[in-house]
C-alpha positions in Angstrom: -26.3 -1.1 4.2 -27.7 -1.1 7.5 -25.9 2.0 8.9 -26.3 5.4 8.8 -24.5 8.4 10.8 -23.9 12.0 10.2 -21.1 13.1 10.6 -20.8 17.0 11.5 -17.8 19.3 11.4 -18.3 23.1 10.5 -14.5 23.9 10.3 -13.9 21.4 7.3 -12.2 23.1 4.6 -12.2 26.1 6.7 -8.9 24.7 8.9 -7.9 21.8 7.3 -10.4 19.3 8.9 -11.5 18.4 5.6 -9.3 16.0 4.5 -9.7 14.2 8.1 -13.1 14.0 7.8 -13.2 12.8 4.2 -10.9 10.2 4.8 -12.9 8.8 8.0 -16.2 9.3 5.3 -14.2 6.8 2.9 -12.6 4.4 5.6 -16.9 4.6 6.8 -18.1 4.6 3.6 -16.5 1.1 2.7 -17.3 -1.1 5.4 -20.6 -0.5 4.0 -21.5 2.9 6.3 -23.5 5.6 4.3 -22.5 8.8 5.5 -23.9 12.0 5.4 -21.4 14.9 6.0 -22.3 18.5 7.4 -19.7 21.4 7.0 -19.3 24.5 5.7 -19.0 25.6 2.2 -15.7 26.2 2.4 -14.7 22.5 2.1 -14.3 21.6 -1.1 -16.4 18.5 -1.9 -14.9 14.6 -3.0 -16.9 12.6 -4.4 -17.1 9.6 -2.7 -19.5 6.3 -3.4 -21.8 6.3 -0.2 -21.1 9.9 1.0 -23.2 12.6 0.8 -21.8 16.1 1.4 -24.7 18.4 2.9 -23.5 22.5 3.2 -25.7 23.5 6.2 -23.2 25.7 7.9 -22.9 27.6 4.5 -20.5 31.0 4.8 -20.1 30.9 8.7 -16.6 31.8 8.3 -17.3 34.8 6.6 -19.7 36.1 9.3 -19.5 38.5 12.0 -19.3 36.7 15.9 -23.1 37.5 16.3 -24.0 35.7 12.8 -21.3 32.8 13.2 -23.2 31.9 16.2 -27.0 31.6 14.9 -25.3 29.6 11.1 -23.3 27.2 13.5 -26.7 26.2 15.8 -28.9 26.7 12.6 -26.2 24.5 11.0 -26.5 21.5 13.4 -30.0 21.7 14.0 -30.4 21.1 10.0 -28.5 18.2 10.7 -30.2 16.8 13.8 -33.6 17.2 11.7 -32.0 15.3 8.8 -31.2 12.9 11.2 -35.1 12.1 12.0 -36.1 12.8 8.6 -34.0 9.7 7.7 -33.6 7.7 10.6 -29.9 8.0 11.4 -29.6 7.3 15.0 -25.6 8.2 15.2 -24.0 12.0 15.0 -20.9 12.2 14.9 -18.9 15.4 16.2 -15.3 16.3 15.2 -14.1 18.7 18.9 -10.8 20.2 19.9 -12.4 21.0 23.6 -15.9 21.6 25.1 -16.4 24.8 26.3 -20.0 26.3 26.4 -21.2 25.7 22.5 -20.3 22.4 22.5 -22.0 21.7 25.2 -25.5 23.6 23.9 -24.3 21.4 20.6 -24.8 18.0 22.8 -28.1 19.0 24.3 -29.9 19.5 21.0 -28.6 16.3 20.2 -30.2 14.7 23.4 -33.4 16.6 22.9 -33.4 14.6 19.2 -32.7 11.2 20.8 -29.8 11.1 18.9 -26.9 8.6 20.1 -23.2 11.3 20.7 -20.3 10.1 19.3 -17.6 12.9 19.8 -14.0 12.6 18.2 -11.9 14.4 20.9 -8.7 15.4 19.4 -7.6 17.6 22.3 -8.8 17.0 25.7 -7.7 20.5 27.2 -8.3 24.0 24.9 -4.8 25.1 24.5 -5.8 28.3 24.8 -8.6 29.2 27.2 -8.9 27.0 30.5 -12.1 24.8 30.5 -14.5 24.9 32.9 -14.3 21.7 35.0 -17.4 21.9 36.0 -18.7 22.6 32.1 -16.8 19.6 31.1 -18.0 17.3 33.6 -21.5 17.6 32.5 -20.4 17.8 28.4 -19.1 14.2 29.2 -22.1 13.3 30.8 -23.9 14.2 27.4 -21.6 11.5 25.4 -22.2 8.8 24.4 -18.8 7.5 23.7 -15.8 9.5 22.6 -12.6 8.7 20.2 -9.5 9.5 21.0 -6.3 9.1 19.1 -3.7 7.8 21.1 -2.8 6.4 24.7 -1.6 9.2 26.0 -5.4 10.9 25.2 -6.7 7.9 26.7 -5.1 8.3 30.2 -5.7 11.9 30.1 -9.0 11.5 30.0 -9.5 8.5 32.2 -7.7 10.8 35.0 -11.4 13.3 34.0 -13.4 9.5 36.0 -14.6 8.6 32.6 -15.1 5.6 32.2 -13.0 2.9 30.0 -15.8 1.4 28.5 -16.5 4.6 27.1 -13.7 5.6 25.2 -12.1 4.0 22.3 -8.6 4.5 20.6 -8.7 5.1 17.4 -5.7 6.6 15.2 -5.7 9.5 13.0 -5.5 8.3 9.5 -2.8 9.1 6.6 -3.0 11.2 3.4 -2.7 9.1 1.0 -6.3 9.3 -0.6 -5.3 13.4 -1.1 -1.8 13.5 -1.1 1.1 13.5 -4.4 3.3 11.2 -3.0 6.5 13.5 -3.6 9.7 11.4 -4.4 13.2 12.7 -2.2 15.0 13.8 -4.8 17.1 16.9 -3.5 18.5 19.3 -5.6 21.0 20.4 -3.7 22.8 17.2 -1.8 24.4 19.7 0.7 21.9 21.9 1.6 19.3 20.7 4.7 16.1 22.5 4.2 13.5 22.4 6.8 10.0 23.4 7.3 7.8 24.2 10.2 4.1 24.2 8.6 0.5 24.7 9.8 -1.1 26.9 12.4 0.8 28.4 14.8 0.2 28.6 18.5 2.4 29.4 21.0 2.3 25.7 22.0 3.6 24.7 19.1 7.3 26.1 19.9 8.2 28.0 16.5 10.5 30.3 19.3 12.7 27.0 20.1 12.9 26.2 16.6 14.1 29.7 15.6 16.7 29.9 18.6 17.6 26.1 17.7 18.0 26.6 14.4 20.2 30.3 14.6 22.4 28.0 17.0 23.2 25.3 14.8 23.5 27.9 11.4 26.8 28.9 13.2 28.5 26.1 12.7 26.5 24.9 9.2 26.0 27.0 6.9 24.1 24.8 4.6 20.7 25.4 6.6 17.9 27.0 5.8 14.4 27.2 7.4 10.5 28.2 5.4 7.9 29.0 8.6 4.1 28.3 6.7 1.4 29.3 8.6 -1.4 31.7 10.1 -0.5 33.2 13.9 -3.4 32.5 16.2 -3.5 33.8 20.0 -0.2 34.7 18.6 1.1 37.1 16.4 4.2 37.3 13.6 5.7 40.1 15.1 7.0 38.4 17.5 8.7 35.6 15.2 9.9 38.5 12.5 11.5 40.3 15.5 13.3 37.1 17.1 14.4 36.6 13.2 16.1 40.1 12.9 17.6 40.0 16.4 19.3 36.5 15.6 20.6 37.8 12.2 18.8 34.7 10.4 17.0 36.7 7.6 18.9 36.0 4.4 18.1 32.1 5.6 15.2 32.0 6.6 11.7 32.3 4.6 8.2 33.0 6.2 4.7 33.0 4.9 2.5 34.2 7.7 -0.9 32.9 6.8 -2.9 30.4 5.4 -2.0 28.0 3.2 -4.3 26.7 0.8 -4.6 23.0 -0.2 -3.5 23.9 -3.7 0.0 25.3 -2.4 0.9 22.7 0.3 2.6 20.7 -1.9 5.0 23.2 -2.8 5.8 24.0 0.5 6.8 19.9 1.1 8.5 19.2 -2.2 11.0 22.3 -1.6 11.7 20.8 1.9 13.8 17.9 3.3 12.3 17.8 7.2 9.8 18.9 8.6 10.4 20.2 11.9 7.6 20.0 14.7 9.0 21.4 18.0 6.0 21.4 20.1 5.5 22.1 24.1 1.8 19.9 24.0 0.1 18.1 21.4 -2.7 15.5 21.5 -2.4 14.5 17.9 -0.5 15.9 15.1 -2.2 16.1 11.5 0.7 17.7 10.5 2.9 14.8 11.6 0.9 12.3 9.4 0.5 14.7 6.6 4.8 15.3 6.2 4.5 11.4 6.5 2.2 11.2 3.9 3.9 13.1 1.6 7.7 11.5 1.6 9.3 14.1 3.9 11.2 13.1 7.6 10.2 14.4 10.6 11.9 15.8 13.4 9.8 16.4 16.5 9.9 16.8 20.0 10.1 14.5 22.2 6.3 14.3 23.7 4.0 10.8 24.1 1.9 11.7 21.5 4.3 12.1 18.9 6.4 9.2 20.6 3.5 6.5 20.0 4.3 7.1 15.9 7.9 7.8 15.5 10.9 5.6 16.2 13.9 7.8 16.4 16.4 7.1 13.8 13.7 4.6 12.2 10.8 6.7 10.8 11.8 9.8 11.8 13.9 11.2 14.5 13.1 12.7 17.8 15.0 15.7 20.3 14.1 16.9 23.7 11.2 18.9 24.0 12.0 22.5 25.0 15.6 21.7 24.9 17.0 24.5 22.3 20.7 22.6 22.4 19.4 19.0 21.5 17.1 21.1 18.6 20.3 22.1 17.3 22.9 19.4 17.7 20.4 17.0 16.1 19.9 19.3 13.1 23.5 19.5 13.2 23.5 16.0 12.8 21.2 15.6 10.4 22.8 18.6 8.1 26.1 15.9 8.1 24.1 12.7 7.9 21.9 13.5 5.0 22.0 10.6 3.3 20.4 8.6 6.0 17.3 10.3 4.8 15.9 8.6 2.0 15.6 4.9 4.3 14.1 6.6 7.2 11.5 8.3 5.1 10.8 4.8 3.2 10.1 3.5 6.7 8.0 6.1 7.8 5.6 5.2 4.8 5.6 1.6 6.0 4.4 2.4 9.1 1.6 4.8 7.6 0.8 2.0 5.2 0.4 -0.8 8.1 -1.1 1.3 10.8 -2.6 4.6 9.7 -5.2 3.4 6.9 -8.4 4.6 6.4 -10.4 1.2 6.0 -9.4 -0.3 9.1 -9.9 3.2 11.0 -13.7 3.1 9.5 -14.4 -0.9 10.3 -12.8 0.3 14.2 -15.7 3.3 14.1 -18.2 1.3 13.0 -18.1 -1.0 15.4 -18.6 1.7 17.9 -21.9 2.8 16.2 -22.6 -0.8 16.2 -22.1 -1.0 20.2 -24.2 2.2 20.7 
């Protein structure tokens, strides 16, 4: 085993990244990779043959802003010095944008001669505008960055980086963490749908809710569970657009996080999962209703586009578009028993195109190049 990397991620179990990262440590991890994984301790460790789970960013989630700061660098720096100690040329950094940290993050890598991988899975912060000018010299600090889809790619080939650079890799499936839930529904004429994971105001719950109040007028065999924390956005607002559309007796929320123990609840009680989104880069959330037997209904942006075939895998509406959200839940509320074939092909395509192993031998080869 000739290859070493470390691959560092202090959000982990913290948002959900765990599972991501485990799965690229086993896809690694068998095309003969030893990995060495640095997160936080609120990831729940997996055993895995040739994967080493180091703690260095201990409680940083349970600090104040001023201690989060000095456990995240003191947490990479442990790394970068573990990198020497053992000789691991390769880091590899899980980022959703690269504002000012990040880029302090990719120095300290420099200054430890360290080759930069960075898996980019958005290219813009959804929330706070990045610098251009601090991006322009983060990307100058990489040595070659994943993305997970074409539509990433020509985002950030518009940003002059160059091709050679940037490799397309996909997000991988669930299966190694995942209860494969059979669709058995206990009520044949009830649709229930689900709208799960963080939510940001990019994500659309709003058109959902509207959507979904529209097309309860004419079906009354709906009903709708909203899992998931607010952030930059708060569940007011969504509890208030509830009351004013009279939608409470069908409509269930659970405003916060939901641990990894009680996901599968939340999919086993469901028959689609509904993902309405303005923007997205990558959906986990998208791969992990995939992963577990449930159909998809999502918007219609590239990202989301490059995965699901409407009417095939899963089925697809107009982004934005509050009447094509609700005539195709109308449609799907009369057509339930197309269900159970478009979910068997959406495991198919997870099977044949989203697997672990063949996401690890494509990352290796990009340590291998650098």
């Amino acid at each position: 085993m000739n290859i070493k990397v470390c691959l560092i991620d202090p959000v982990g179990g913290k948002g959900g990244m765990d599972f991501y990262d485990y799965g690229l440590a086993i896809g690694l991890s068998k095309n003969d990779v030893k990995v060495y994984y640095f997160t936080c301790n609120q990831t729940k460790e997996i055993k895995i043959n040739n994967v080493q789970t180091i703690f260095s960013f201990g409680d940083i989630w349970k600090k104040n802003k001023i201690s989060k700061l000095l456990f995240l660098f003191k947490g990479y720096i442990k790394a970068f010095l573990f990198s020497k100690k053992k000789n691991i040329k390769h880091v590899h950094f899980q980022f959703f944008h690269l504002g000012f940290q990040n880029i302090l993050v990719l120095v300290f890598a420099k200054f430890f001669g360290l080759k930069r991988i960075v898996t980019l899975h958005d290219i813009d912060s959804f929330r706070n505008k990045d610098s251009k000018l601090f991006q322009k010299f983060a990307f100058s600090l990489i040595d070659h960055f994943i993305v997970h889809n074409q539509f990433s790619y020509e985002e950030l080939k518009e940003k002059r980086i160059k091709k050679s650079k940037i490799s397309i890799i996909p997000h991988g499936n669930y299966f190694p963490f995942v209860d494969k839930i059979e669709y058995e529904p206990k009520d044949q004429n009830m649709l229930k749908l689900l709208f799960f994971g963080q939510i940001k105001e990019v994500k659309g719950l709003d058109i959902l809710i509207k959507a979904f109040a529209k097309a309860s007028k004419s079906n009354k065999n709906l009903h709708l569970t909203i899992a998931g924390n607010p952030w930059g956005t708060s569940k007011e607002f969504y509890e208030n657009l509830i009351r004013e559309l009279e939608i409470e007796s069908i409509v269930n929320t659970t405003f916060a996080y939901i641990p990894n123990e009680h996901v599968n609840n939340y999919f086993e009680a469901c028959d689609i999962v509904v993902l309405p989104y303005k923007k997205i880069y990558q959906s986990g959330i998208l791969l992990l209703s995939m992963s577990y037997g449930r159909v998809t209904l999502s918007s219609d942006l590239e990202a989301f586009k490059e995965i699901i075939e409407h009417g095939e895998n899963g089925f697809i509406f107009k982004s934005e578009d509050i009447d094509s959200l609700s005539k195709q839940i109308s449609s799907l509320a009369e057509n339930k028993k197309t269900l159970k074939e478009v979910r068997d092909k959406a495991l198919i395509t997870l099977k044949s195109k989203f697997d672990w192993v063949d996401i690890g031998l494509e990352t290796k080869r990009i340590y291998e190049k650098n």
